[in-house]
N, C-alpha and C positions, 0 to 999 in steps of 0.2 A: 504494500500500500504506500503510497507514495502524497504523504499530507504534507500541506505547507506551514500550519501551526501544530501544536501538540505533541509533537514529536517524542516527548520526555515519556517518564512512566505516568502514568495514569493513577491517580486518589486512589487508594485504597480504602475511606471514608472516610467522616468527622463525627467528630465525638458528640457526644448525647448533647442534648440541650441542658438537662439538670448536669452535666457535669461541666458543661462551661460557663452556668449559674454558679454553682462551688466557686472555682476561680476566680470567677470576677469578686464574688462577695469578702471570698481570701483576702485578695488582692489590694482593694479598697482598705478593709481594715489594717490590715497590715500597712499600709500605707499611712495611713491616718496614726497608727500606733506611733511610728517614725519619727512625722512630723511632730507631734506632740510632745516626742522625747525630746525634740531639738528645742523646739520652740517654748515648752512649757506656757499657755496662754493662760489668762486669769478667767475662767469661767465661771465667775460669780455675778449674782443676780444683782442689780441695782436696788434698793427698797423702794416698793410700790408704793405713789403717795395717792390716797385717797382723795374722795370728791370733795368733803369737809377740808383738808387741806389746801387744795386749789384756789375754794373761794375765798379764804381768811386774806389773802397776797395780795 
C-alpha cells in the first residue's frame, strides 16, 4: 500500500476516560500542593461586618 500520510505505526488505543479523569484531578492537586508550599498565601477570612455596622459610619 502505498499512502502519502500515516505511514508510522498505527494507535494501539487510549486510555479510558475515568482514567484520564484520575490524572488530571492528580495533577491539578498536586500542583496546587507545590504552589502552596512555595508561596505559602494567607487564607484567612476578613470579618464580616454586619448591616447594623454599615449604617452607624
Amino acid at each position: 500500500m502505498n499512502q502519502k500520510f500515516g505511514g508510522g505505526r498505527q494507535p494501539t488505543g487510549t486510555p479510558s476516560l475515568a482514567w484520564s479523569c484520575v490524572v488530571v484531578i492528580v495533577s491539578l492537586l498536586s500542583g496546587a500542593s507545590v504552589v502552596h508550599n512555595i508561596f505559602k498565601p494567607d487564607l484567612t477570612l476578613p470579618p464580616v461586618e454586619t448591616k447594623e455596622k454599615q449604617s452607624d459610619k
